[in-house]
N, C-alpha and C positions, 0 to 999 in steps of 0.2 A: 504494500500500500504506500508507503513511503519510498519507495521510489521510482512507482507509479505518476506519483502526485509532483513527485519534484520534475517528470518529464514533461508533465503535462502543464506545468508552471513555465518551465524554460521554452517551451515551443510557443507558448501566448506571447513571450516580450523578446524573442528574438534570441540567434544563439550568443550571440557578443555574451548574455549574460554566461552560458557554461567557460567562457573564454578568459572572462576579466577582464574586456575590454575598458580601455582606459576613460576614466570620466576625468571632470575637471576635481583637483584639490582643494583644500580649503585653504582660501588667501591667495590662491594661484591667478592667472592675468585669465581674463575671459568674461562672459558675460554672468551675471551672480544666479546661479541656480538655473541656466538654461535647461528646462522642462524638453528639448527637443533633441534630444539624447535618446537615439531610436528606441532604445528597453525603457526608460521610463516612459516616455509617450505612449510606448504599446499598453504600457498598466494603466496610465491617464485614461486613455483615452477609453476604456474598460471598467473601469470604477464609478461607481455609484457615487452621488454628494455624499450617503453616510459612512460609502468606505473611505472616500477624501475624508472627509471631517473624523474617521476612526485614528488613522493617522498622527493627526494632531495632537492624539490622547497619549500620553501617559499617566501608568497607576499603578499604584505603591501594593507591594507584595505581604509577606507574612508578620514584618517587622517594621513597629514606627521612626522616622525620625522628624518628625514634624507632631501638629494638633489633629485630634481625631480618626476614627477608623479603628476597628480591630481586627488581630489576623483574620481571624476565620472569614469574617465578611470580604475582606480585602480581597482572599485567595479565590470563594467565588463570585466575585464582581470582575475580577479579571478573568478568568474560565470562560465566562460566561462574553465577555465581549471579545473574547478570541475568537470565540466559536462564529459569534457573528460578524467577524471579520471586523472589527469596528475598535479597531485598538493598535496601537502603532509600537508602543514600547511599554515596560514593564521596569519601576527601578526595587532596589531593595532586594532582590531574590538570587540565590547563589545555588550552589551543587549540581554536578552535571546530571546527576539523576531529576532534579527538581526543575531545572532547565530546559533538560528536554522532555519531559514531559509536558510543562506549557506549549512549549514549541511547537511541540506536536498537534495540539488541537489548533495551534493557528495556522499552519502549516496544511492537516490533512482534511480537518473539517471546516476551515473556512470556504468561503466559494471560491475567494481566488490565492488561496494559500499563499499571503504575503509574509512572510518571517515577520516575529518580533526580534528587536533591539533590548536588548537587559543592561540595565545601568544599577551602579553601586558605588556608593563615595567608597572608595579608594583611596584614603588622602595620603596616607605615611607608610602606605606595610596592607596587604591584604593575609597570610599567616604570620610572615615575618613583618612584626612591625617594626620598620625605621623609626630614626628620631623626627622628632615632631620637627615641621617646616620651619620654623623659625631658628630652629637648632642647626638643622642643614644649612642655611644660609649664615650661620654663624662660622662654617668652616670655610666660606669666600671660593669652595671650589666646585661648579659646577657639576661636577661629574660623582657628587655623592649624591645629587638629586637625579641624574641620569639613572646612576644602580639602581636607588631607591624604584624606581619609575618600571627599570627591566625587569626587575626580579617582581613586581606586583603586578605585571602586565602577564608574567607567565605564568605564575598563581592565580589569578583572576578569569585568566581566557581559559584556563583548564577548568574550572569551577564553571563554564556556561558564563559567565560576565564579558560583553563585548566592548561597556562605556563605561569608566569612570568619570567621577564628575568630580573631578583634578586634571590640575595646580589651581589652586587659588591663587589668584595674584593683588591683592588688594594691598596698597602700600597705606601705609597708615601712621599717624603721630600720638596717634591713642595709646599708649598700653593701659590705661582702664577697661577695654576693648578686650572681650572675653577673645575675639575670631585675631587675634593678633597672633597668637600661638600659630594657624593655620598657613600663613604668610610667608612672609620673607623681610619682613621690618617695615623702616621706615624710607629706603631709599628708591627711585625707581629705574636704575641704571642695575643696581643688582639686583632686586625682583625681576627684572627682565632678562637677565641672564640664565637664573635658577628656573623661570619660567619657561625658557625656550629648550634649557636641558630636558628637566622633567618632561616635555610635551615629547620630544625625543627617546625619550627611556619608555614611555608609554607605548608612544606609536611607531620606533624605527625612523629613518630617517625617508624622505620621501626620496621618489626614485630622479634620476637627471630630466626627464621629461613631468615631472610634477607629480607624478602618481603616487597613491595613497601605499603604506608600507604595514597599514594597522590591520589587511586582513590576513597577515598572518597568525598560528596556531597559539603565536608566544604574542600577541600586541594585541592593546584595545586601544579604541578612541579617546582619546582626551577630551574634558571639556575646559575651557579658561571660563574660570570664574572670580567674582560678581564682575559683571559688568555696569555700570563702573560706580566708582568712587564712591564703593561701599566702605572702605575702611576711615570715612573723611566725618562719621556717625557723629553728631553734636554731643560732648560730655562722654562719648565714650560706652552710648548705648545702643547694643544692637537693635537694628532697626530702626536706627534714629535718622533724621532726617540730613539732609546732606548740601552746606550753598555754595557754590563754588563758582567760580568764573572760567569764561570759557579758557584762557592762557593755564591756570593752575590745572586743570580738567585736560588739558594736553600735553602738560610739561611735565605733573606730577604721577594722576593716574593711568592714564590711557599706554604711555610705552610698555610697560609690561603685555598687554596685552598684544599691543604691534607685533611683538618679536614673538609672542604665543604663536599668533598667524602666522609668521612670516617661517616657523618654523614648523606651521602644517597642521595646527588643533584642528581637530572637525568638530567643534561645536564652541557654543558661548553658551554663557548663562547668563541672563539678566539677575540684577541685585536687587534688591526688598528696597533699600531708598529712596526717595526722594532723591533729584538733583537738579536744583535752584528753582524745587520746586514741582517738576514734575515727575510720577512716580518712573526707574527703571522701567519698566514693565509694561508703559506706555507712553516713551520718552522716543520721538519718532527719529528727534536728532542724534541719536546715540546709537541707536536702533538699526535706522536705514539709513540716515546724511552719514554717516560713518564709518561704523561698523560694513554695509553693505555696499552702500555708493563710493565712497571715499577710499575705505581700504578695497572692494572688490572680494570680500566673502561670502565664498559659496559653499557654506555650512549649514548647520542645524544653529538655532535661537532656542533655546528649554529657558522654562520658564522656573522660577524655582518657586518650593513647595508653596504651592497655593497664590502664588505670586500672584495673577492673574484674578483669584476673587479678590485678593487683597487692593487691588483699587479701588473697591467698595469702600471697604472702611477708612483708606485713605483720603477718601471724598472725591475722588476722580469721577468713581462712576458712580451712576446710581442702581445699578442692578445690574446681576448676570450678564444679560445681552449687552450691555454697556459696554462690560467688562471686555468680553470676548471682543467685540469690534474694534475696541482702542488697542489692545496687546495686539491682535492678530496687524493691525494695520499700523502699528508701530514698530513691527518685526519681529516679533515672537512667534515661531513656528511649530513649538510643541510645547503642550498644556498640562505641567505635572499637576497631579491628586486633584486639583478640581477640575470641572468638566463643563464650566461656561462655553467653549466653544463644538463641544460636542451638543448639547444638549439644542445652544439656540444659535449655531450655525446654520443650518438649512432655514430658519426662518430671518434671517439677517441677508442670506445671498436673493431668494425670494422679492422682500423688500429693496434690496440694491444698495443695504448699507454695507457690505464687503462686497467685493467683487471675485470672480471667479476665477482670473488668472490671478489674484493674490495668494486664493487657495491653494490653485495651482505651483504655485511657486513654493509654498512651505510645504503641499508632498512633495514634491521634486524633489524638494531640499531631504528629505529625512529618506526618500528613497534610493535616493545615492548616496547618505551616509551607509545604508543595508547592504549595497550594492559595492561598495569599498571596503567591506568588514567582513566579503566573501558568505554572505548569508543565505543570499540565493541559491549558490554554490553546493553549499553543505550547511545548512543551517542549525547542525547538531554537536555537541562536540563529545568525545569517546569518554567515558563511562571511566573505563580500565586507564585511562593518562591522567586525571585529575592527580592534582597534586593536594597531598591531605595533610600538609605541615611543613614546616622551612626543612630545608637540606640544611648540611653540613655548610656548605657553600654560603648558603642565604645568611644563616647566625655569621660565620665570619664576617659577611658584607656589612650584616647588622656592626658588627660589634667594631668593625674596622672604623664605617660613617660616624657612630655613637663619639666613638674618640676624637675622633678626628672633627667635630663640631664642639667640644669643649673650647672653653675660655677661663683664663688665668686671670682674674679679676686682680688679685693682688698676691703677693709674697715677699714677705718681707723676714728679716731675721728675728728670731726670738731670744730675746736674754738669757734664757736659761741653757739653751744649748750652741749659741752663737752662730748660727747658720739657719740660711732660710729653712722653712720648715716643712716644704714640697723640694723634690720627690721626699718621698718617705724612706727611707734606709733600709737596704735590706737584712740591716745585724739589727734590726729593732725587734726588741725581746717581748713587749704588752703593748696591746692597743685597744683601745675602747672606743667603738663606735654604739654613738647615743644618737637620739633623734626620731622623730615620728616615722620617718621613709626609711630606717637605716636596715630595718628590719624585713620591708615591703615587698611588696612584688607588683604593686599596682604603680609600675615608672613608665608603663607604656604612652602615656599622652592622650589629648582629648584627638576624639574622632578616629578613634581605634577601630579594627574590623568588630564588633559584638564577640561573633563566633571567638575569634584568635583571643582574644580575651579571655575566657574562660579556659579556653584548652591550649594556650602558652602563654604565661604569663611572665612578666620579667622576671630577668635575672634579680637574685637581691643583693645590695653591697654588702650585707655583713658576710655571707655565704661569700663572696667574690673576694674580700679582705682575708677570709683564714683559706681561703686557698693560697692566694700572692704571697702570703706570711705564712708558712706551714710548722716555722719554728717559733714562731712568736703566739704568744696568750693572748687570744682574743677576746672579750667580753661585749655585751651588750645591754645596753639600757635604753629603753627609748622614751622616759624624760616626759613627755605630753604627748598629746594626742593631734593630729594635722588640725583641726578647728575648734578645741576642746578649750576650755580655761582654765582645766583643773592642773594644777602645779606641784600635786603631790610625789607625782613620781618623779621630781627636778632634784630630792636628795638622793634618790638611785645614783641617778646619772653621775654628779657630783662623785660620789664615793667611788665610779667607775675610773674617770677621770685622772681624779687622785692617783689611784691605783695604778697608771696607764704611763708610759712613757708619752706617747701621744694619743690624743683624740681626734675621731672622725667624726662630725657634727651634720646629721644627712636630715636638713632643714627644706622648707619649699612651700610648694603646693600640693592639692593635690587634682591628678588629672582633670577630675570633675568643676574645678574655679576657673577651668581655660577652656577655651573653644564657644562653641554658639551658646547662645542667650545666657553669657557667663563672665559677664561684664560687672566689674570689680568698684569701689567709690576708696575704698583705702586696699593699697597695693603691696604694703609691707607682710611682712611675714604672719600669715593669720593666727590666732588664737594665744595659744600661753608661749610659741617659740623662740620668739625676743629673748623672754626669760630664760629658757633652758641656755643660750648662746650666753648674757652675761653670767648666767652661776658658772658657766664651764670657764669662762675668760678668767671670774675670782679666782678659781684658783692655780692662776700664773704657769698652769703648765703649757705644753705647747698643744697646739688643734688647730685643724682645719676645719673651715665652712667648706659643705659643700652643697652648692644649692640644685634641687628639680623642681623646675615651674615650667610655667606656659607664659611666661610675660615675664618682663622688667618687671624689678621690685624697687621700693625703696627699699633703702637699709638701717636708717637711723643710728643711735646712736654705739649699735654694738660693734658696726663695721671696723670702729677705732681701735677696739680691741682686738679683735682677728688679726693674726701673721700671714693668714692665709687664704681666698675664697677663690673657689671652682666653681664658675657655672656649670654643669650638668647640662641644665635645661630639664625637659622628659626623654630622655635617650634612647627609650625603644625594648624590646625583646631583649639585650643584649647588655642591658644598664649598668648590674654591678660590676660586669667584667671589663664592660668600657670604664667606668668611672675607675676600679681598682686596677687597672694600666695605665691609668693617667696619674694616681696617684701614687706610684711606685715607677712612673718614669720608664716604665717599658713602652712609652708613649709619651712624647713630649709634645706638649701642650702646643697646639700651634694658629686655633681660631681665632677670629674678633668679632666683634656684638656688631650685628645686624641692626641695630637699635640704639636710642640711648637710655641710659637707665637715669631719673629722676631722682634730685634730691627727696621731692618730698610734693604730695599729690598737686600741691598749688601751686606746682612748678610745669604740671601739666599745660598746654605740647612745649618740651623742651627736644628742639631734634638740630641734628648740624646745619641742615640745608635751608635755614631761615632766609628770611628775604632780609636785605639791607632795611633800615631806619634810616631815618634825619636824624634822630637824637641815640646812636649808638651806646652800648653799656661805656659808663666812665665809672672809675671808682670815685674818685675827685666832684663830681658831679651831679648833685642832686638831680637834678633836671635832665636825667637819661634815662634809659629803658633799663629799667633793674626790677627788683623785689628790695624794698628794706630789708627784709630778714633774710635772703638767702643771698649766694654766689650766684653769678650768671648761667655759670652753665651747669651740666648734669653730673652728676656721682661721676658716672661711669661714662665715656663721649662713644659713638658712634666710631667702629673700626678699631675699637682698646682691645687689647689682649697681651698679655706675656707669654714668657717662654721659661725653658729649664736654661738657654742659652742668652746670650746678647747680640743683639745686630746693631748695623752703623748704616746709615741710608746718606749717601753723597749727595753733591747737589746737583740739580737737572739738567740737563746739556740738553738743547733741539739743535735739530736738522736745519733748521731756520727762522731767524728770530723776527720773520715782517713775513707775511702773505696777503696776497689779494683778495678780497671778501668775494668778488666774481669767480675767482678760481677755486676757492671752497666751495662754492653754488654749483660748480659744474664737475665738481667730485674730488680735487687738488685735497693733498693731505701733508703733514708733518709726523716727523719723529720726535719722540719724548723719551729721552733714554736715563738711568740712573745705577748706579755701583750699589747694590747693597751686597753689606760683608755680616760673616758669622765673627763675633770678636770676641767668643766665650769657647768654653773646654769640652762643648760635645753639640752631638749635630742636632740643627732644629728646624722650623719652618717659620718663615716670616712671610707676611702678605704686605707685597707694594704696593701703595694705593695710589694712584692722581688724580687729585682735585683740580677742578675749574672756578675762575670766577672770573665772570665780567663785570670789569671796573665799572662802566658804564652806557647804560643800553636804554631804551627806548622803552622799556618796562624794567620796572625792579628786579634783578636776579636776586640768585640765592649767594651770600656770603661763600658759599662752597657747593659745587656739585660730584659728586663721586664718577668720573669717567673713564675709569681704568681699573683693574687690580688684576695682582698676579700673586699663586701663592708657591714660594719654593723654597725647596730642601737644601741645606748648607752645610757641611761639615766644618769642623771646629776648624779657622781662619779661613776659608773659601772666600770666594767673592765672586759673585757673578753680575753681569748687565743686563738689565731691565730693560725692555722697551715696550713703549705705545703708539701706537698708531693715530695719531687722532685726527677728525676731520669736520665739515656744517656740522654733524650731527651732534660733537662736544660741545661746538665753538656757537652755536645760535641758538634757538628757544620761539617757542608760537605766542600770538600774539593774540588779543582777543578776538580777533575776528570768528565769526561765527561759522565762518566755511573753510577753517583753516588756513592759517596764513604763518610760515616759518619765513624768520628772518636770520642772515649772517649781517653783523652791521659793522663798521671799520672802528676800531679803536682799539682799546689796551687791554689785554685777559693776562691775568695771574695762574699760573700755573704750579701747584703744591703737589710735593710726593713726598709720602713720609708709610708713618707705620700706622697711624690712625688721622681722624678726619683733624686732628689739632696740627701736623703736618707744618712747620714752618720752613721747609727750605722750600726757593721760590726762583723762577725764572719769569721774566714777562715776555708774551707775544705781543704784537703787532698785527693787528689787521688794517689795511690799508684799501 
């Protein structure tokens, strides 16, 4: 019967499809979603308005991640419109048994058996979970969000999943902002990097003539999401509204997503906000002047959960059908969990308030996403290959990314033993690690697979410390509890301490305060942990912090006490053994903060890439841009990180110190080269950063923009040359104009390479 039905499907839309004949890519040059692509026109021209409008629909399977719905109803409300052909994709559902079995009824018992599409956030890890995104972007190297991306693409397409709805690329100034953890920080030069990796690690890289790479066995679709300038939320709460001008809406959020496309996503999401006013979700200029027209994407639009009734209570629309004809005609082309466009689409085409080649154009759109995912093809996947747990291979990966996203916040020497007090010594005899996480197993991070949760859960660091130490007395106390007040258990710990040559203080979050609708008003260390950190400081032994969150913390006043803190982050499946290699120096520390970390909440947005003032911070001067009570800038700056090593960063030599602003416009470029040396006793990694800043421009820049970085390995005195490329695309910036307008303008750019965004050796260009 099956494969009966799959002949009698390929001989209706032509053979191209047993072929794979080539369609156009997403972001590729051509017309957006041309519907006259012989196999889909033959299905056009063959379907019914409720099979078009079934299309449209996506519906959530056995497990929630949004409001409303229970499985059971879920499982037959989808059955049930497979059957009637009246359903386009299915998210939330996994296992290849459970997979093809839907499949099957949309497949054998529809009338024109069009495959479903299965989508599943995938954000960090689908068994193996990686470190949370903002952790990867903390290591500056692209290619641990590439792994992260392969190894979940091959885990996920064996499980029946064709779509993940990842990378998120939402750059953001919030860390009150629960969806900050999900990211890549606050820059959008590096979100755009880690974005166009990951969409890569998902999908394969696209072939020399544009073609899609994601229908193979080991790759799913990628979606870039929120579209856009969802992480921009007023006060830092999800879902909050979002005003932005059109120059910061192109210069801040929108590259990230450029380079998603330009590196082949097939799909967008629309974002839950507001932007300057009008909802994502029926924002025509973002939608289609943009995203469709502007750039030339011929992908899928999904709408996210429920987005599409949510202009209702947005006040956009006034009901359902409202609903459905502003999202559908502002570019959204498939309708998660609600069903405004199935239900009063045929009566909106009818009336003439959508039109039919609009329809036409978002099946198009979603049937050559089916069509590029090889679904037509073999719409099933083998039972006997699924992969039912990380390999050997995967946990390395895991546990390799894990380390290698750590940051050295600080280390400094302690009195009692005269030396810094990372790495940890291998002749150390007692160690006590204390602390609510130190014990844990739950380091995975928010937006975890569910499943992989339950049946692998992290590594824990105390388990990971008496392995690394196998002669040394370990003990444990864990002091209070992640959100608890009670401080009874703070003399445990204490008398641990004591007892300990040194202490491991595994403080944080926990998964659950990061990720969606998990947005934070005080961001310091929750409940009684403060305290567990100054009783361990009284007494004068030495200890590390080590911190797992999902966000920038403040630190307050214990930070002064600490010799030593490690961000962690949430590290993944692989936790305590990444964390107990970094601090034993079988791994030297080599990332830097994606972010900046805040003194203290009313310091919020404190980020590098601020715009210039008239009245700049002065200390001398009242009448500047300060705070009375605080320092200008943050705890911790954007691009900070240490090492077990030292490096020396020269000063910046170019290729040429004057260029014409017409020869930049027509693609002319420079070199930006610079000496960094290892000047310490053993080998490490440092990242070279170069910052831009235009002196003076026709809109305000930002004091600094991050246009370069590189991260590499040095042995103890090495010294290698650095170089950047750079060209308009450093050297210029869009302007307000509502249809896109980028300018190169002549005058003087400052040019910074250093080891973080504080960077003071400088060279100036000339544009002329």
């Amino acid at each position: 019967m099956r494969d009966v039905r799959r002949r009698t499907l390929l001989s209706a839309i032509g053979a191209t499809a047993a072929t794979g004949g080539a369609v156009g890519a997403a972001g590729a040059a051509g017309p957006a979603s041309d519907p006259h692509d012989p196999r889909i026109r033959r299905l056009l021209d063959r379907m019914t308005v409720e099979e078009k409008l079934g299309q449209l629909q996506q519906l959530p399977w056995g497990w929630d991640t949004g409001p409303g719905g229970g499985a059971s109803e879920a499982v037959k409300k989808a059955e049930d419109a497979a059957r009637a052909g009246r359903l386009g994709s299915v998210l939330s559902i996994f296992g290849a048994k459970a997979t093809n079995a839907l499949q099957r009824i949309a497949v054998e018992e529809s009338r024109l058996g069009i495959p479903l599409v299965f989508g599943l956030d995938v954000i960090h890890g689908f068994w193996t979970t990686f470190p949370i995104p903002l952790a990867q972007a903390a290591s500056f190297d692209p290619d641990v969000a590439r792994k992260d991306g392969e190894v979940s693409a091959r885990e996920a397409r064996s499980n029946g999943v064709h779509w993940t709805f990842s990378p998120m690329m939402d750059v953001t100034h919030e860390p009150r902002w629960g969806r900050i953890a999900e990211g890549n920080g606050e820059d959008p030069y590096l979100t755009a990097a880690f974005a166009a990796a990951k969409v890569e690690g998902y999908q394969g890289e696209r072939g020399k003539d544009g073609s899609a790479a994601y229908g193979a066995k080991d790759r799913v679709a990628a979606c870039a999401k929120h579209f856009v300038a969802y992480g921009g939320a007023e006060g830092g709460r999800d879902y909050n509204t979002v005003d932005v001008s059109e120059s910061r809406l192109r210069n801040l959020y929108l590259p990230p997503f450029k380079a998603a496309l330009e590196a082949g996503a097939a799909t967008v999401m629309a974002s839950f906000n507001t932007i300057s006013g009008v909802p994502a979700h029926g924002n025509s200029h973002t939608l289609t002047d943009i995203l469709k027209k502007e750039w030339g994407f011929d992908g899928v639009v999904v709408s996210d959960w429920s987005g599409v009734q949510e202009l209702i209570p947005h006040g956009f629309a006034e009901d359902g059908a409202a609903a459905a004809r502003l999202a559908l005609d502002a570019g959204v082309d498939m309708e998660m969990t609600s069903t405004h466009l199935l239900t009063y689409g045929k009566r909106l085409l009818r009336e003439g308030k959508i039109g039919g080649d609009r329809l036409d154009d978002a099946v198009a759109r979603i049937l050559r996403l089916k069509f590029d995912l090889g679904l037509f093809d073999d719409p099933y996947v083998d039972e006997g290959d699924a992969v039912d747990g990380p390999t050997a291979a995967a946990r390395e990966a895991a546990r390799e990314t894990a380390a290698r996203s750590m940051v050295l916040l600080k280390n400094e020497d302690h009195p009692k033993i005269k030396h810094k007090v990372l790495p940890l010594r291998p002749s150390v005899r007692s160690i006590a690690v204390v602390g609510p996480f130190g014990d844990s197993d739950d380091l995975l991070g928010t937006w975890s697979f569910p499943a992989a949760v339950k049946k692998y859960p992290s590594v824990k660091v105390l388990d990971a410390v008496r392995r690394a130490a196998p002669g040394a007395k370990v003990t444990y106390a864990r002091g209070v509890d992640p959100e608890g007040e009670d401080t009874g258990g703070i003399p445990r710990a204490v008398a641990a301490a004591r007892a300990a040559e040194v202490t491991v203080v595994v403080v944080g979050e926990p998964p659950a305060m990061s990720g969606e609708a998990a947005s934070r008003g005080d961001i310091g260390l929750p409940g009684g942990q403060e305290k567990l950190v100054a009783a361990v400081a009284a007494t004068g032994k030495p200890f590390v912090v080590v911190l797992v969150n999902g966000r920038p913390l403040t630190m307050g006043g214990w930070l002064d006490s600490a010799s030593a803190v490690l961000e962690a982050w949430h590290p993944g499946l692989e936790a305590g053994n990444a964390i107990a290699d970094v601090l034993f120096g079988q791994v030297v520390p080599g990332g830097k903060l994606p972010v900046s970390f805040p003194r203290a909440v009313g310091q919020i947005p404190v980020h590098y890439n601020h715009e210039s003032t008239g009245r700049p911070y002065d200390a001398d001067n009242k009448y500047s841009s300060k705070y009375l009570d605080l320092p200008p800038d943050p705890q911790f700056p954007f691009g900070h990180g240490l090492s077990y090593t030292t490096f020396e960063t020269g000063e910046p030599k170019l290729s040429r110190e004057r260029i014409a602003a017409h020869a930049l416009r027509r693609g002319d470029t420079l070199e930006v080269s610079v000496a960094v040396t290892n000047t310490g006793d053993r080998a490490g990694d440092e990242v070279v950063q170069l910052y831009v800043h235009d002196v003076t421009a026709s809109i305000t820049q930002p004091v600094r923009k991050l246009r370069g970085f590189r991260r590499v390995t040095l042995g103890p005195g090495e010294s290698r040359t650095v170089r950047f490329r750079i060209g308009a695309d450093d050297l210029g910036f869009w302007t307000n104009a509502p249809d896109g307008e980028f300018r190169v303008e002549e005058g003087a750019v400052d040019l910074y390479v250093g080891s973080s965004s504080r960077a003071t050796a400088r060279r100036r260009l000339t544009i002329t």
